[in-house]
KOLDO-678780 format. One record per residue (C-alpha): residue number from 1; residue in one letter; x, y, z. Coordinates in Angstrom, 1 decimal, decimal comma. Layout:
<NUM; "A"; <X; Y; Z>>
...
! end
This chain:
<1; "X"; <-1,9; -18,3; 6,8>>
<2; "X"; <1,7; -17,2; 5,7>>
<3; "X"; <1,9; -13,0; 5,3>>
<4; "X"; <2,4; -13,9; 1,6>>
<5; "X"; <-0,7; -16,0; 1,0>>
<6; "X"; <-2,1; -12,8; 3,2>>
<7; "X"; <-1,4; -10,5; 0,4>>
<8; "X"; <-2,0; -12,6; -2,8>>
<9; "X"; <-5,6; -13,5; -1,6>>
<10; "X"; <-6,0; -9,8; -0,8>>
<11; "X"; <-4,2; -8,2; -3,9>>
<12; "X"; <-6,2; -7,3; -7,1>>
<13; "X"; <-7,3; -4,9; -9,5>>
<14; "X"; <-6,0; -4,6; -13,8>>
<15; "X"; <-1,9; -3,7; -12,5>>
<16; "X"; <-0,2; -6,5; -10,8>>
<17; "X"; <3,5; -4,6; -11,3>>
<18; "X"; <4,6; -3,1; -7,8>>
<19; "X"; <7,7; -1,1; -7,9>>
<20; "X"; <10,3; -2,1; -5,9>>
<21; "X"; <10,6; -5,7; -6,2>>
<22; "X"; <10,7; -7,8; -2,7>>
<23; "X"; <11,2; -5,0; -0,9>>
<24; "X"; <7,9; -3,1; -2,4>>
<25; "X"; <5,9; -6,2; -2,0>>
<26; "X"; <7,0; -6,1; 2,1>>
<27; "X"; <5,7; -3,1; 2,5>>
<28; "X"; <2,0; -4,2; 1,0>>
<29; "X"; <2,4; -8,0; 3,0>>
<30; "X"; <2,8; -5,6; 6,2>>
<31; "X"; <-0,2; -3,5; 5,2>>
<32; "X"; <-2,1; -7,0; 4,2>>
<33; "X"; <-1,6; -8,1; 7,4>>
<34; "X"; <-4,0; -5,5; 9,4>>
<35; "X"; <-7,3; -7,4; 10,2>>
<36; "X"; <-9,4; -4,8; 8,6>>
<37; "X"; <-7,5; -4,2; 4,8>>
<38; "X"; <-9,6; -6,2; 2,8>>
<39; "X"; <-8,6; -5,5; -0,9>>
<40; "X"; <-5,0; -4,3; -2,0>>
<41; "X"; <-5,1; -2,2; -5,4>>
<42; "X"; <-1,9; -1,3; -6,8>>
<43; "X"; <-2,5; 1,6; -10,0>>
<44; "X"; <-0,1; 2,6; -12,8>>
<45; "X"; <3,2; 3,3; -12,3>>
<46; "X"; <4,7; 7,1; -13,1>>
<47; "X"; <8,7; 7,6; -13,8>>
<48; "X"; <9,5; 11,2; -13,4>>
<49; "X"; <12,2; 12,2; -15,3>>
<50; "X"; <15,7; 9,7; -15,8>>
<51; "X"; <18,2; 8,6; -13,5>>
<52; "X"; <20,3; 5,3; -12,8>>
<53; "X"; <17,4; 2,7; -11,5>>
<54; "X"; <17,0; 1,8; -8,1>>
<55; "X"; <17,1; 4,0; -5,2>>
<56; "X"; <15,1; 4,5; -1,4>>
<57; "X"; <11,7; 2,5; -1,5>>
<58; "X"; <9,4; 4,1; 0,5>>
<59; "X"; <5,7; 4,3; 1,5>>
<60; "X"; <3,6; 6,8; 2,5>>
<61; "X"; <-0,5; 6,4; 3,4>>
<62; "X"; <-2,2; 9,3; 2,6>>
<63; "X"; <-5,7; 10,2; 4,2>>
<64; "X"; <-8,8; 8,4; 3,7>>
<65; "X"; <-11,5; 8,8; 1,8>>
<66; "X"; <-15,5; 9,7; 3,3>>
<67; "X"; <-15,7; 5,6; 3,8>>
<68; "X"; <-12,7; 5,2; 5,2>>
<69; "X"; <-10,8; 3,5; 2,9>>
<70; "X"; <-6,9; 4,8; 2,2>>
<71; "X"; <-4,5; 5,3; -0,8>>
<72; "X"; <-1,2; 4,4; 0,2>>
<73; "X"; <2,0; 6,3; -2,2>>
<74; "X"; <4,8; 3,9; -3,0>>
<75; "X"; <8,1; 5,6; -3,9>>
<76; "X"; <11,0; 3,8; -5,4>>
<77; "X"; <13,9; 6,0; -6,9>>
<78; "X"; <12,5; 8,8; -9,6>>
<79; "X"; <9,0; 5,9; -9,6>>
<80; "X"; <5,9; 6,1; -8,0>>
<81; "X"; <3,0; 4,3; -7,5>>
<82; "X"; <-0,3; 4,4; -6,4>>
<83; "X"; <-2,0; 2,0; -4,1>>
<84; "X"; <-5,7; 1,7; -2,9>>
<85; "X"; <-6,8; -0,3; 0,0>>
<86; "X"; <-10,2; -1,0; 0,2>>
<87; "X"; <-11,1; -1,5; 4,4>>
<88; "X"; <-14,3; -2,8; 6,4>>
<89; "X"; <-14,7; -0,2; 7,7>>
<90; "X"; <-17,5; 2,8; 7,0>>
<91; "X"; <-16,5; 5,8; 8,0>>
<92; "X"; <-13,7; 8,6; 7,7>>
<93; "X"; <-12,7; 8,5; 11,6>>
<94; "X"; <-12,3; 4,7; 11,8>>
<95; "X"; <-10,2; 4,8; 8,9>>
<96; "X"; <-8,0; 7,7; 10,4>>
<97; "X"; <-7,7; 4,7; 13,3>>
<98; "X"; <-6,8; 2,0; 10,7>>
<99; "X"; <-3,9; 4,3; 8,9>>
<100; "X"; <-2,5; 5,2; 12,2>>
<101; "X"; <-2,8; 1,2; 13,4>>
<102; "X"; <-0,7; 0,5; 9,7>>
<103; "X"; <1,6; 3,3; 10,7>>
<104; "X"; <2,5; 1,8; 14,2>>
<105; "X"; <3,3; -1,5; 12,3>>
<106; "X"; <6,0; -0,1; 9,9>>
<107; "X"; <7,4; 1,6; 12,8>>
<108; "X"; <7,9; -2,2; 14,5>>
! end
């Protein structure tokens, strides 16, 4: 399976818009790829304040929830955008293990 099929057949939810083009959709393809993301939500997209478009994409995963799913923040110029990802796994810890895991896989 390609990383693109990877994140197709694990992206849903109402918003299909992620900000910051090819370069926004890498950063989800490389969070689709850990074994234990199941599901890939991105939310609505918030502009804060006006400037000239474009700018530093960036991600950040914030902490996760009591069953161990994570919200990831995307970041592209003055836009954000939140992200949910739904895991397998149950429980806060394990998904303390799966942000690190994601972390450590950006950082390659």
């Amino acid at each position: 399976m390609t990383p693109n099929s990877t994140l197709q057949s694990k992206l849903g939810g109402s918003h299909s818009t992620i900000i910051g083009g090819r370069h926004g959709n890498k950063l989800l393809k490389i969070i689709s790829n850990h074994p234990d993301v199941k599901r890939i939500i991105p939310s609505v997209i918030t502009v804060k304040g006006k400037s000239a478009p474009g700018g530093k994409i960036d991600v950040k995963l914030l902490r996760p929830d009591s069953r161990g799913n994570l919200r990831a923040l995307l970041t592209h110029g003055t836009s954000s955008q939140e992200v949910r990802i739904v895991t397998s796994v149950g429980k806060e810890e394990e998904g303390e293990r799966i942000m690190q895991e994601i972390n450590a896989m950006f950082m390659e």
